[in-house]
Predicted model as a PDB file, atoms N, CA, C, CB and O in Angstrom, pLDDT in the B-factor column:
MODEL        1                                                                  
ATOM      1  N   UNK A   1       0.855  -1.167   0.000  1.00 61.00           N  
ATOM      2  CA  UNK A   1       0.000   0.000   0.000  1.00 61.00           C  
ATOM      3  C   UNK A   1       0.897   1.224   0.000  1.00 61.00           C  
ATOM      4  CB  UNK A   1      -0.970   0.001   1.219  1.00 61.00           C  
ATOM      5  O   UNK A   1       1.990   1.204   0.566  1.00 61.00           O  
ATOM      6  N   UNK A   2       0.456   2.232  -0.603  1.00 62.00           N  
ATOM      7  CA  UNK A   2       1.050   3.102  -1.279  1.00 62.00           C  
ATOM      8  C   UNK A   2       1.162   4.509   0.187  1.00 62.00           C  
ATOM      9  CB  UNK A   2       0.029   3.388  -2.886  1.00 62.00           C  
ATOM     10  O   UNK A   2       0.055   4.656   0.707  1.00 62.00           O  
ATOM     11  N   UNK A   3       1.749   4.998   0.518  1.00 67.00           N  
ATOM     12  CA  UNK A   3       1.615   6.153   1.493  1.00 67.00           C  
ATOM     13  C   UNK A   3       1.127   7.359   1.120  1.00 67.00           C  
ATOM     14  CB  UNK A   3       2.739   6.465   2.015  1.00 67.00           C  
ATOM     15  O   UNK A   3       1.809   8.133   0.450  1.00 67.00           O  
ATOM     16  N   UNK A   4      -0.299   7.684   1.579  1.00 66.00           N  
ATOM     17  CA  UNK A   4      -1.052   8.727   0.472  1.00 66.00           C  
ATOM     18  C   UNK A   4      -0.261  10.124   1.242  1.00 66.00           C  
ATOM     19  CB  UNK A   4      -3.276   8.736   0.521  1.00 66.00           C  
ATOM     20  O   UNK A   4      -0.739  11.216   0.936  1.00 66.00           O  
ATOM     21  N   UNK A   5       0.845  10.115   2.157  1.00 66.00           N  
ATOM     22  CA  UNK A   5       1.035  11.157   2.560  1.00 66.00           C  
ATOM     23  C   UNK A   5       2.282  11.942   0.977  1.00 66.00           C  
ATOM     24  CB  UNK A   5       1.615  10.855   4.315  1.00 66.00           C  
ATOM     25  O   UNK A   5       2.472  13.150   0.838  1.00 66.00           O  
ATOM     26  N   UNK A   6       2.810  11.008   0.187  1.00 66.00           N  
ATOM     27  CA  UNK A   6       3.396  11.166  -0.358  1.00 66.00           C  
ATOM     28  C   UNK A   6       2.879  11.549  -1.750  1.00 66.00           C  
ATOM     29  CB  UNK A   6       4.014  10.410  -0.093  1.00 66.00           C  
ATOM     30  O   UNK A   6       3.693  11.878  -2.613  1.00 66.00           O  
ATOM     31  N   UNK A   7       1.445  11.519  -2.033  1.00 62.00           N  
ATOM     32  CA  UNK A   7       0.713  11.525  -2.899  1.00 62.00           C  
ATOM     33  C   UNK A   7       0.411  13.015  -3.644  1.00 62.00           C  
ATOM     34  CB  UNK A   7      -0.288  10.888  -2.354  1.00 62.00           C  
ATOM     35  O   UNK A   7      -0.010  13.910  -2.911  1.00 62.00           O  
ATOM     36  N   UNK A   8       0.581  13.259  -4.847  1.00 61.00           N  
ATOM     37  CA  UNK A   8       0.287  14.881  -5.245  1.00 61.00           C  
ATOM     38  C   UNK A   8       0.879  16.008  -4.432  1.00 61.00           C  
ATOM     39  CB  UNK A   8      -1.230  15.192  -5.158  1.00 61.00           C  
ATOM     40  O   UNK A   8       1.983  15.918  -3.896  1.00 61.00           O  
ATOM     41  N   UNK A   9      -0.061  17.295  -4.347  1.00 69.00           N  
ATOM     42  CA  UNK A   9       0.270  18.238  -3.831  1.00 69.00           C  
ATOM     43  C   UNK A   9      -0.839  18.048  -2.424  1.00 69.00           C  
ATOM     44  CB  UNK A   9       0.228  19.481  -4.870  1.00 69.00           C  
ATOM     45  O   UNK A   9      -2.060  17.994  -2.567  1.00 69.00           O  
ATOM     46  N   UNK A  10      -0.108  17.958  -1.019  1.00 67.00           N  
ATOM     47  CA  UNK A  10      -1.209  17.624   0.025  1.00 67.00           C  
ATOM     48  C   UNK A  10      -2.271  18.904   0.219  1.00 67.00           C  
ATOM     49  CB  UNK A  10      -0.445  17.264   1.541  1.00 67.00           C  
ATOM     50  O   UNK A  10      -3.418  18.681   0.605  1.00 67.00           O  
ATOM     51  N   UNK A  11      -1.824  20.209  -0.065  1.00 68.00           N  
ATOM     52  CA  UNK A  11      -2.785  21.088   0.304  1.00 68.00           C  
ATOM     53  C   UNK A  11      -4.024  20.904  -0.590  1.00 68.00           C  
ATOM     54  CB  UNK A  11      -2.243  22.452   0.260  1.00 68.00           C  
ATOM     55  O   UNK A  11      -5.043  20.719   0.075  1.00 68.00           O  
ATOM     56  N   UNK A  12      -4.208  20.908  -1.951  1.00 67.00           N  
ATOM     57  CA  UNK A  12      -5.064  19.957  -2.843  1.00 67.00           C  
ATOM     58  C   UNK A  12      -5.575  19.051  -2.911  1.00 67.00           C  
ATOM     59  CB  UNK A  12      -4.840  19.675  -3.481  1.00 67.00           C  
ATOM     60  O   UNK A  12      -6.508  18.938  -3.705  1.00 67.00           O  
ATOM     61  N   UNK A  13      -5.114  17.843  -1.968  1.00 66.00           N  
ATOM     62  CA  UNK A  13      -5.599  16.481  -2.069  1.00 66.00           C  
ATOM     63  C   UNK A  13      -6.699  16.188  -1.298  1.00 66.00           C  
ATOM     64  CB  UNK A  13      -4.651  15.583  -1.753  1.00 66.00           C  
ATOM     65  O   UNK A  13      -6.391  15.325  -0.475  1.00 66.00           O  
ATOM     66  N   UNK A  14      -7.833  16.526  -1.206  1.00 68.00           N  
ATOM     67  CA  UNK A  14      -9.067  16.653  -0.153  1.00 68.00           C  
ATOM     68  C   UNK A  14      -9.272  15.207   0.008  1.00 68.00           C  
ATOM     69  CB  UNK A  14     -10.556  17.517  -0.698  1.00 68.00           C  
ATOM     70  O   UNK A  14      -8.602  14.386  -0.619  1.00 68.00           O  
ATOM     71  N   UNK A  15     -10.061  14.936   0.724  1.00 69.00           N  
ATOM     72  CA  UNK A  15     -10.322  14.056   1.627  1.00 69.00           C  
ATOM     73  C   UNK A  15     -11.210  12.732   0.155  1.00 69.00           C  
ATOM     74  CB  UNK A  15     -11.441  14.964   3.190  1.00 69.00           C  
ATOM     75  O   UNK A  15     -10.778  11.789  -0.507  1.00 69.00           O  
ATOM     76  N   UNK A  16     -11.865  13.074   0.214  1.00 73.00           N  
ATOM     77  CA  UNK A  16     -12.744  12.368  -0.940  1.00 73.00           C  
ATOM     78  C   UNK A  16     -11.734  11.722  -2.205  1.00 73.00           C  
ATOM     79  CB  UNK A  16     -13.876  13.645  -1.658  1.00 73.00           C  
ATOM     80  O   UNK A  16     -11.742  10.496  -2.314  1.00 73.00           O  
ATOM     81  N   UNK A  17     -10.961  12.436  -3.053  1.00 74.00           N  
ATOM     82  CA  UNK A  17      -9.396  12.235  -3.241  1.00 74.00           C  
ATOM     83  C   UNK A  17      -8.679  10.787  -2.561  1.00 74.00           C  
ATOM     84  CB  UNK A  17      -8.656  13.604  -2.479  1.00 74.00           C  
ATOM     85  O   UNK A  17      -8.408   9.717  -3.106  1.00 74.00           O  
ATOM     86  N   UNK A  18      -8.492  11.277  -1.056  1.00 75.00           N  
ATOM     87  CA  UNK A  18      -7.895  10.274  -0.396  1.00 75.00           C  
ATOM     88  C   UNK A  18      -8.539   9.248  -0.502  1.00 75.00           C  
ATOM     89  CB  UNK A  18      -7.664  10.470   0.769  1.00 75.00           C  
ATOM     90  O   UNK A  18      -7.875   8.212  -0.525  1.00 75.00           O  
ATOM     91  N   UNK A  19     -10.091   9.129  -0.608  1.00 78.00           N  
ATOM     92  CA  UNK A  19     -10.516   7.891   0.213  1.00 78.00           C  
ATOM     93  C   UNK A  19     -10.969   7.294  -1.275  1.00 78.00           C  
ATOM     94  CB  UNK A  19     -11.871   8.096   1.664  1.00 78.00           C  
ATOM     95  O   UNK A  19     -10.906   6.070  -1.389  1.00 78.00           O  
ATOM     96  N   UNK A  20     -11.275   7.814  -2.050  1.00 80.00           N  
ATOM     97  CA  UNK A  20     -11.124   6.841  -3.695  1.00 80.00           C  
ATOM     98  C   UNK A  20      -9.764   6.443  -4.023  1.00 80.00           C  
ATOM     99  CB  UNK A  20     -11.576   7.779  -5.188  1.00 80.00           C  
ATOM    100  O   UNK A  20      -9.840   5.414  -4.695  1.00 80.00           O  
ATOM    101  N   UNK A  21      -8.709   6.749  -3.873  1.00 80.00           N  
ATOM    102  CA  UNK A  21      -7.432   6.727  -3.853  1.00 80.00           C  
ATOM    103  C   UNK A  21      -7.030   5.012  -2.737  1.00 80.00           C  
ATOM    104  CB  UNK A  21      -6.931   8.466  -3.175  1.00 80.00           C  
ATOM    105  O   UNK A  21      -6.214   4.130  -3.003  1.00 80.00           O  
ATOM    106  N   UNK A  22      -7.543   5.068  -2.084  1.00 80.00           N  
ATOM    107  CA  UNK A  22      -7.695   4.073  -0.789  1.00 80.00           C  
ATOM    108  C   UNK A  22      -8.664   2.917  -1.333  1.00 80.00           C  
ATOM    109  CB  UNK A  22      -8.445   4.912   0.700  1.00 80.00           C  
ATOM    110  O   UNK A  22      -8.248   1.807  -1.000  1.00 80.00           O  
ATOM    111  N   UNK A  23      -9.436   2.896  -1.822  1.00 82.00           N  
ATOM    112  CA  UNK A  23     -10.443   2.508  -2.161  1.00 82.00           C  
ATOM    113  C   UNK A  23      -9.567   1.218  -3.664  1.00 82.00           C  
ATOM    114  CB  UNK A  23     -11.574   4.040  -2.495  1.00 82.00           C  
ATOM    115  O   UNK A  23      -9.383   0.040  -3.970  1.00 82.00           O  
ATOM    116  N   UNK A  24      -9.336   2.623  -4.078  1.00 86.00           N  
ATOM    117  CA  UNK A  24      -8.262   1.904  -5.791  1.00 86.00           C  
ATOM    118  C   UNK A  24      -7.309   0.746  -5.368  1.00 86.00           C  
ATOM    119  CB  UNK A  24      -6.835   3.337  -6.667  1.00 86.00           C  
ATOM    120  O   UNK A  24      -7.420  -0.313  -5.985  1.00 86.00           O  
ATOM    121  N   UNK A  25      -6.190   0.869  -4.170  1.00 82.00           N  
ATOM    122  CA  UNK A  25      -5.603   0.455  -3.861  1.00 82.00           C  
ATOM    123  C   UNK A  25      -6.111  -0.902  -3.214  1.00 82.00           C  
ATOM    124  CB  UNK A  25      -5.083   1.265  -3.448  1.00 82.00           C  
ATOM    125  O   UNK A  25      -5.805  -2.054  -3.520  1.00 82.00           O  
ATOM    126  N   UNK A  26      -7.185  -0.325  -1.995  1.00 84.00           N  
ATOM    127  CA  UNK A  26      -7.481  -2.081  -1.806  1.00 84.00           C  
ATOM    128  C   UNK A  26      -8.313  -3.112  -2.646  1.00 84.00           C  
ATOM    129  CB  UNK A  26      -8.173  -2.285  -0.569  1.00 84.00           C  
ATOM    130  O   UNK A  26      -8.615  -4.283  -2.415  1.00 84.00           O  
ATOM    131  N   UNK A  27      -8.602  -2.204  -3.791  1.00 87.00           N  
ATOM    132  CA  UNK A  27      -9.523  -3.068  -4.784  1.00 87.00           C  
ATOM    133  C   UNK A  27      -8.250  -3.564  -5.584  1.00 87.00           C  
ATOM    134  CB  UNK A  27     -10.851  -2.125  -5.823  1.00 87.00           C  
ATOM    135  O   UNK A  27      -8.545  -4.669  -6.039  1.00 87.00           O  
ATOM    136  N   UNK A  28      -7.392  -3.336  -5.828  1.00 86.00           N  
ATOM    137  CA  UNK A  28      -6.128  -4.200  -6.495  1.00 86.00           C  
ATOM    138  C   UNK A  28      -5.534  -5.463  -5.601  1.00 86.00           C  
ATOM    139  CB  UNK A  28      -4.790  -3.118  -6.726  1.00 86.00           C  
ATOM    140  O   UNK A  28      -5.151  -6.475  -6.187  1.00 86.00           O  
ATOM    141  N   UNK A  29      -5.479  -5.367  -4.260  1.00 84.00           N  
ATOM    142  CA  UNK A  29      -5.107  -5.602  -3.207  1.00 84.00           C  
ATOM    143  C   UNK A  29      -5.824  -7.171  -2.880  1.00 84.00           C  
ATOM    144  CB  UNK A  29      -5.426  -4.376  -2.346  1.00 84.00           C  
ATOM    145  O   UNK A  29      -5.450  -8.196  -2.311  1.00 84.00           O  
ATOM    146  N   UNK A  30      -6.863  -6.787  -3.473  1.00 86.00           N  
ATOM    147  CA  UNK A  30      -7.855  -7.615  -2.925  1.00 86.00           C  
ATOM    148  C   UNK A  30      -8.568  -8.884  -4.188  1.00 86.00           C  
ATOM    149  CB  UNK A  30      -9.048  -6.443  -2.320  1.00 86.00           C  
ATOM    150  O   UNK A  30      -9.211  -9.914  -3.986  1.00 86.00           O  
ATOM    151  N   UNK A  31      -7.989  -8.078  -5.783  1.00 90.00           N  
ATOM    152  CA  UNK A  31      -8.102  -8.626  -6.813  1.00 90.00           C  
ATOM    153  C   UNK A  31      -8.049  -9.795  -7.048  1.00 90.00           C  
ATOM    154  CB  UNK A  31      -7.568  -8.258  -7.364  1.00 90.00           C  
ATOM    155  O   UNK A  31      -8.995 -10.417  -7.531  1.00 90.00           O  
ATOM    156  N   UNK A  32      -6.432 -10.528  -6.613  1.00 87.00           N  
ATOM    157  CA  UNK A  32      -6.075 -11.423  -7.212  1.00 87.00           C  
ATOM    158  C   UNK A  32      -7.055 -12.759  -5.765  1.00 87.00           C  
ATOM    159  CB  UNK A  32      -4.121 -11.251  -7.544  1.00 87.00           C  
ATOM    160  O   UNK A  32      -7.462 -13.836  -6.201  1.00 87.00           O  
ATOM    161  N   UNK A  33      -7.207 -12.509  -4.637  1.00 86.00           N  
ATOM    162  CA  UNK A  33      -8.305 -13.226  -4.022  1.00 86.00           C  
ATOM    163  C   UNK A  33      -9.754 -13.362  -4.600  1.00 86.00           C  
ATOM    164  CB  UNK A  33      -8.435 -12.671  -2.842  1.00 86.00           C  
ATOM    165  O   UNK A  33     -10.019 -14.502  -4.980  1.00 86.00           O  
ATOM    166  N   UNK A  34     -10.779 -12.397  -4.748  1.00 88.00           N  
ATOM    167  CA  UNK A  34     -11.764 -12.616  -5.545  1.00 88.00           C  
ATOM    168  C   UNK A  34     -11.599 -13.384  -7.104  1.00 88.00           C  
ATOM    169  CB  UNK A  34     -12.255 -11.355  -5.617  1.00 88.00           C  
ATOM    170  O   UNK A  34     -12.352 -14.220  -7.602  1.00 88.00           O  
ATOM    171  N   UNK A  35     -10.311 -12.771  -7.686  1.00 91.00           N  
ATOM    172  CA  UNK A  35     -10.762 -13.590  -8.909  1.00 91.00           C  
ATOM    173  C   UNK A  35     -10.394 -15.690  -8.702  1.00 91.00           C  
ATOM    174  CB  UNK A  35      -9.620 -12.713 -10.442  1.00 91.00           C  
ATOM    175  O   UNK A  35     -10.835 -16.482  -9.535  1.00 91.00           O  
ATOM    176  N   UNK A  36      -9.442 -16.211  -7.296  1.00 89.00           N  
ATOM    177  CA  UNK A  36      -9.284 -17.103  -7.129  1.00 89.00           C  
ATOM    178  C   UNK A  36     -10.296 -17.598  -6.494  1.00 89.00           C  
ATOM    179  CB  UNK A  36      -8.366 -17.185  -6.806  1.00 89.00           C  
ATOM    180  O   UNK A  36     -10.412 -18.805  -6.703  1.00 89.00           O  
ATOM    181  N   UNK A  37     -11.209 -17.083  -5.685  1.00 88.00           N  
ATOM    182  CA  UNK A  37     -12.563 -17.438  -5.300  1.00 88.00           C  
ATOM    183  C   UNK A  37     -13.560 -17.673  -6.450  1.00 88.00           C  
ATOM    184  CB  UNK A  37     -13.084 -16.382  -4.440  1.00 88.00           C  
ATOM    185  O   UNK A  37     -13.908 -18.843  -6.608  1.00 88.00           O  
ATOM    186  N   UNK A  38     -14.098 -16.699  -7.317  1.00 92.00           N  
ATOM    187  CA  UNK A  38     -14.644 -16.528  -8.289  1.00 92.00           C  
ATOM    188  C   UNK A  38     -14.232 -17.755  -9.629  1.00 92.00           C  
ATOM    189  CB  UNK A  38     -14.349 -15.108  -8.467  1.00 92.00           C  
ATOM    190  O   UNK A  38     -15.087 -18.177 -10.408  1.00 92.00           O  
ATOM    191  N   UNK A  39     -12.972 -18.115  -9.659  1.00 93.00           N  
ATOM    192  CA  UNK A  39     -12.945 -19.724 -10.680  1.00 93.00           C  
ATOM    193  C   UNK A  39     -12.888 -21.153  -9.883  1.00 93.00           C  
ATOM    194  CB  UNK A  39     -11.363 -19.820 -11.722  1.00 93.00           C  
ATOM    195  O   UNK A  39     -12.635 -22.321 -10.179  1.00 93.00           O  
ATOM    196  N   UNK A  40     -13.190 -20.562  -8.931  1.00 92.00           N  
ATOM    197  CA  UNK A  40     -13.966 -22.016  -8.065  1.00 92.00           C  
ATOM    198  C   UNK A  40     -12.688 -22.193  -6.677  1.00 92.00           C  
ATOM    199  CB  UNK A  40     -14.011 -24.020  -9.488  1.00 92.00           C  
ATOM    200  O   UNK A  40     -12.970 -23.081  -5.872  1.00 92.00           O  
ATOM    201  N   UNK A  41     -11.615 -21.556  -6.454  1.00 93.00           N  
ATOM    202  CA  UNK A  41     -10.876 -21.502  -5.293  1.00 93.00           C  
ATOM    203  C   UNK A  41      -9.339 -22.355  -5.927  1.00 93.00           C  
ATOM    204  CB  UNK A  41     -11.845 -22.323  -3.876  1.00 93.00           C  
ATOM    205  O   UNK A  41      -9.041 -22.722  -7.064  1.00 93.00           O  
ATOM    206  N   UNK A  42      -8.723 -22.428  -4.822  1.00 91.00           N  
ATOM    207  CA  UNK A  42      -7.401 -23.232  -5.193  1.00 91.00           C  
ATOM    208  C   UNK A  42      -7.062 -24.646  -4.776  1.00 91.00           C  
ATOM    209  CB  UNK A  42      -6.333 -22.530  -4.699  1.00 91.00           C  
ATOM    210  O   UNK A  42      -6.906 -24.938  -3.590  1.00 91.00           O  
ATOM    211  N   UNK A  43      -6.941 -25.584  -5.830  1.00 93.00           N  
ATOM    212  CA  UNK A  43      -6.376 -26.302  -5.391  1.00 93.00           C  
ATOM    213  C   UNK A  43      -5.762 -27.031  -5.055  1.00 93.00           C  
ATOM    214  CB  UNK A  43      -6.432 -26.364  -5.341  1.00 93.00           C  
ATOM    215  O   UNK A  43      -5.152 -27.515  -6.008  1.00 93.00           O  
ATOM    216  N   UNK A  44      -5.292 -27.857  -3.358  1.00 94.00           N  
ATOM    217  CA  UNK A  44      -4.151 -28.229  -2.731  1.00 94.00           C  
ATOM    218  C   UNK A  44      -4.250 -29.584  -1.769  1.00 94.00           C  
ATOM    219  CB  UNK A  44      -3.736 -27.032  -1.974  1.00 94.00           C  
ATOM    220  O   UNK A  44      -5.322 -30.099  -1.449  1.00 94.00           O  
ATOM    221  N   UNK A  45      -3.100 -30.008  -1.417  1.00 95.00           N  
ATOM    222  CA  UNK A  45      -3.091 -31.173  -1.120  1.00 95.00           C  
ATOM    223  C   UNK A  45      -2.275 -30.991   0.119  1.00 95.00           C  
ATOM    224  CB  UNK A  45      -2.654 -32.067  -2.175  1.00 95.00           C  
ATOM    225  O   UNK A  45      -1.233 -30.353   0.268  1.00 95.00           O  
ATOM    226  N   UNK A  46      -3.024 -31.739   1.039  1.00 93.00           N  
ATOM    227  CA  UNK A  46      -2.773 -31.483   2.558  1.00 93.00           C  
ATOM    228  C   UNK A  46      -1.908 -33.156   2.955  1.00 93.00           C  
ATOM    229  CB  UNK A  46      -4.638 -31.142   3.579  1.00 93.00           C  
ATOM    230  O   UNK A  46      -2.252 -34.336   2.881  1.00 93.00           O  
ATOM    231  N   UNK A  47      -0.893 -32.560   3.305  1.00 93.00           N  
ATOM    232  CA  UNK A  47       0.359 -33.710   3.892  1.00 93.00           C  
ATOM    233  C   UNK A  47      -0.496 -34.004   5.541  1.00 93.00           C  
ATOM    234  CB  UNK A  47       2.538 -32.710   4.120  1.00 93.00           C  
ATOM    235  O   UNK A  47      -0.897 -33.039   6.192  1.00 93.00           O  
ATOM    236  N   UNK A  48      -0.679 -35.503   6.058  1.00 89.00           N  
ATOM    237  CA  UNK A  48      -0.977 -35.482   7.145  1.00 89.00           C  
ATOM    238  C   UNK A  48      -0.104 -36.298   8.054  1.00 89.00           C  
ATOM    239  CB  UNK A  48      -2.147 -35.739   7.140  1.00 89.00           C  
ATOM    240  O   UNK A  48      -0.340 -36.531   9.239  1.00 89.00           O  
ATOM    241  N   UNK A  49       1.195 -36.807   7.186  1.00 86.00           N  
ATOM    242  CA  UNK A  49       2.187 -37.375   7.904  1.00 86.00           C  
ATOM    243  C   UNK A  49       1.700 -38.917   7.034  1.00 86.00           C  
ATOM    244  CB  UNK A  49       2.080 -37.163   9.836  1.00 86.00           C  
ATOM    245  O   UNK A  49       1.542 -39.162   5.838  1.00 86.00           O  
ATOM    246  N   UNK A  50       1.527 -40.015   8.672  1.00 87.00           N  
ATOM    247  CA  UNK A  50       0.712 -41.258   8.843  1.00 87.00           C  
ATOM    248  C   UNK A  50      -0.647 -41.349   8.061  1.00 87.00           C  
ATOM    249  CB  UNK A  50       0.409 -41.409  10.304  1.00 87.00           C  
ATOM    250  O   UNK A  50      -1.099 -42.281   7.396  1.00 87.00           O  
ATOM    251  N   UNK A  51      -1.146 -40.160   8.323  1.00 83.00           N  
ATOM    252  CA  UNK A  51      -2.778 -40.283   8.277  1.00 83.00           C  
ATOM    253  C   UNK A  51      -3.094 -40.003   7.129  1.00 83.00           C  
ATOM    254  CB  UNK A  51      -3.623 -39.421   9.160  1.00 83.00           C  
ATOM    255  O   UNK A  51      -4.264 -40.268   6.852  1.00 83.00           O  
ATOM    256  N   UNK A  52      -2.225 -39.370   6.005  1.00 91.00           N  
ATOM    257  CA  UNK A  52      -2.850 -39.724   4.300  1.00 91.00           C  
ATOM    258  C   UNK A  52      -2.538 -38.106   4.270  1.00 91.00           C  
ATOM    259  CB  UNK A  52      -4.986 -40.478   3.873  1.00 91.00           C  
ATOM    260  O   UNK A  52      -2.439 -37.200   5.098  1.00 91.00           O  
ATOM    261  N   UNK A  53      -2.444 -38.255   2.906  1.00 93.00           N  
ATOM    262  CA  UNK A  53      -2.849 -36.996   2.294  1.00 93.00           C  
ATOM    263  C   UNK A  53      -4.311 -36.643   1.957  1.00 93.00           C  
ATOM    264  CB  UNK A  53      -2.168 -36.913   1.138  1.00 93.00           C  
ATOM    265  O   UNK A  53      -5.072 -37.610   1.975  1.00 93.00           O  
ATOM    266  N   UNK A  54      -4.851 -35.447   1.653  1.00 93.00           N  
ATOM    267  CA  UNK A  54      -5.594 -35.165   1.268  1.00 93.00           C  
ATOM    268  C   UNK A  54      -6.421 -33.947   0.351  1.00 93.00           C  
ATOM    269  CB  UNK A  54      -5.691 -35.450   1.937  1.00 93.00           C  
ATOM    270  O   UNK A  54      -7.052 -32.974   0.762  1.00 93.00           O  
ATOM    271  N   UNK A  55      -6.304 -34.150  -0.262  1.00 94.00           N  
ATOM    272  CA  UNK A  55      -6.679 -33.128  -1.430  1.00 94.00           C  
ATOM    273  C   UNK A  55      -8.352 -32.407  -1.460  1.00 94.00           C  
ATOM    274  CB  UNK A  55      -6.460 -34.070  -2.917  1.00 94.00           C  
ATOM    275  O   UNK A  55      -9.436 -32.978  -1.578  1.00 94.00           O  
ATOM    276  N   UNK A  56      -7.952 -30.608  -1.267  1.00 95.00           N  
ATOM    277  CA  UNK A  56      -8.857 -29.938  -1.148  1.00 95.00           C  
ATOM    278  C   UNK A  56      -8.982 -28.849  -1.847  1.00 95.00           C  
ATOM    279  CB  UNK A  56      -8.954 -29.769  -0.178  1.00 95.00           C  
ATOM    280  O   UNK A  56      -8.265 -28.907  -2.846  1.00 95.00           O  
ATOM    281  N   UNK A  57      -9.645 -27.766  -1.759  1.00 95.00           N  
ATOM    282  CA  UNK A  57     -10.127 -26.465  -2.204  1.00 95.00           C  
ATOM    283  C   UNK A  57     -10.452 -25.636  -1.329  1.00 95.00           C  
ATOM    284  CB  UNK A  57     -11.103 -26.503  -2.944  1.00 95.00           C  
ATOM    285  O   UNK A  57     -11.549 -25.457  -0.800  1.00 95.00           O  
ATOM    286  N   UNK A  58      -9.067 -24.903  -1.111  1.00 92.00           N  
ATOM    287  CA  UNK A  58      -9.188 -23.243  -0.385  1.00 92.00           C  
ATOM    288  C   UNK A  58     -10.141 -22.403  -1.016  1.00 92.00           C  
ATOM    289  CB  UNK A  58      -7.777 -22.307  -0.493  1.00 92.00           C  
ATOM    290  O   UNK A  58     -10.315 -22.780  -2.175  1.00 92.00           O  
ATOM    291  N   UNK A  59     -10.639 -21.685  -0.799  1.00 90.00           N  
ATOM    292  CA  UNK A  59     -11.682 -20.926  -0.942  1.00 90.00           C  
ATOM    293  C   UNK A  59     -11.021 -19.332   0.013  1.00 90.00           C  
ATOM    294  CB  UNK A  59     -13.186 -21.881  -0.280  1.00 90.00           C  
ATOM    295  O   UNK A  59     -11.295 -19.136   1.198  1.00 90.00           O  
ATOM    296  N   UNK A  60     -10.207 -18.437  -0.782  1.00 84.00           N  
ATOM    297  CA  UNK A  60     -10.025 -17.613   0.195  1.00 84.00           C  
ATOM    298  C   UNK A  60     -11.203 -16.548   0.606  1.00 84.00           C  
ATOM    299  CB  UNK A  60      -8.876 -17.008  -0.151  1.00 84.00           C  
ATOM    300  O   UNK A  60     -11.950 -16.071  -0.248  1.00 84.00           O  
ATOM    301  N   UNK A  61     -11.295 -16.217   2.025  1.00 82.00           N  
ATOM    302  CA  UNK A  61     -12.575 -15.126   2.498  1.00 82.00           C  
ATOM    303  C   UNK A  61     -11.817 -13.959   3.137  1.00 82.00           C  
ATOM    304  CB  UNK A  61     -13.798 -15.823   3.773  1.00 82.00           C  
ATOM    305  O   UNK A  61     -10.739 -14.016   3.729  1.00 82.00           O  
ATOM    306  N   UNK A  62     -12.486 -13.033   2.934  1.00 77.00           N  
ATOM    307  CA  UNK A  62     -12.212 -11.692   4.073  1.00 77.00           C  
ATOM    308  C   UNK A  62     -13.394 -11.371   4.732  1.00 77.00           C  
ATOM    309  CB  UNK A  62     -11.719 -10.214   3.388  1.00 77.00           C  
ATOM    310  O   UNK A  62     -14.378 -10.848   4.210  1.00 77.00           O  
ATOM    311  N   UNK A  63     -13.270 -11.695   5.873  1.00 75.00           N  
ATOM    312  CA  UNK A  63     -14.559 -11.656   6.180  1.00 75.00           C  
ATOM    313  C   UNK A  63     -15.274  -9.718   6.934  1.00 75.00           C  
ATOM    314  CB  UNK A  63     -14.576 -13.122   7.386  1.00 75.00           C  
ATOM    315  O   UNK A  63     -16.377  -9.340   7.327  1.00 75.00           O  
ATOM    316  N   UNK A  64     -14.101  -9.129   6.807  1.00 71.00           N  
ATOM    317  CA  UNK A  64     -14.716  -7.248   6.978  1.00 71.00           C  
ATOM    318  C   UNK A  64     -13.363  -6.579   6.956  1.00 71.00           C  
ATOM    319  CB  UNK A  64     -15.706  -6.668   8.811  1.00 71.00           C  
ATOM    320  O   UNK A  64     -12.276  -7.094   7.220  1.00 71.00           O  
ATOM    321  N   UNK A  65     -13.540  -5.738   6.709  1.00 67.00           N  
ATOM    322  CA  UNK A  65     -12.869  -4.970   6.732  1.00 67.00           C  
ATOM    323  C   UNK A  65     -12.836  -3.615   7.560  1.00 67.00           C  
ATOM    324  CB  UNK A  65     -12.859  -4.943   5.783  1.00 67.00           C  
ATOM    325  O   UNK A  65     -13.408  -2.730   6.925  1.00 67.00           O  
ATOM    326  N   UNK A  66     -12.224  -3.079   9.072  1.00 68.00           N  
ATOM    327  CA  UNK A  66     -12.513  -2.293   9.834  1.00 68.00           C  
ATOM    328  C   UNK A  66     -11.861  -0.991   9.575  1.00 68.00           C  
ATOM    329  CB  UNK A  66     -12.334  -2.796  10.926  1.00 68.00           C  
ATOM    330  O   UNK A  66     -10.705  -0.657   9.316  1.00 68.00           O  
ATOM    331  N   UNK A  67     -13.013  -0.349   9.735  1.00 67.00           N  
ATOM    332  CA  UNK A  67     -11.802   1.087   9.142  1.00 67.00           C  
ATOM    333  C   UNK A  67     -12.445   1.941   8.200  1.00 67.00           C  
ATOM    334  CB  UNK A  67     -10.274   0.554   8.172  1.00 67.00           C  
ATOM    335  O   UNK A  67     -11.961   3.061   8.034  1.00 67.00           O  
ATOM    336  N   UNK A  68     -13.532   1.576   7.507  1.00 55.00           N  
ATOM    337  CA  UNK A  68     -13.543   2.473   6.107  1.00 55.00           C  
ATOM    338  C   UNK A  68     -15.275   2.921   6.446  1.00 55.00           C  
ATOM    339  CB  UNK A  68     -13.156   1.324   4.225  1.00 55.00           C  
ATOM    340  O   UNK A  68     -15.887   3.652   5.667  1.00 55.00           O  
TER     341      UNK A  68                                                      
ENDMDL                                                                          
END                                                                             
């Protein structure tokens, strides 16, 4: 994530600015999870030692996001 303090000219950069700016960033951020959810999740094969392997499908979630 990008440091919006470093961003443009700050006396110009109003608030609304910032928070689409914020917005851009965690929607890239957050891209490459939805689109691995969205073609059905990833999948992987779980080592259990003795007890077998086993082969599954992560499904990544975010479940909120606090803050915005």
């Amino acid at each position: 994530m990008e440091d919006q303090k470093l961003f443009r000219d700050q006396k110009n950069y109003v608030r609304n600015d910032k928070l689409q700016d914020y917005h851009d960033m965690m929607s890239q951020i957050f891209k490459e999870m939805k689109d691995m959810r969205n073609s059905g999740g990833l999948k992987l094969t779980l080592e259990f030692g003795e007890h077998g392997r086993h082969d599954v499908i992560a499904i990544p979630v975010v479940q909120f996001i606090i803050g915005d």
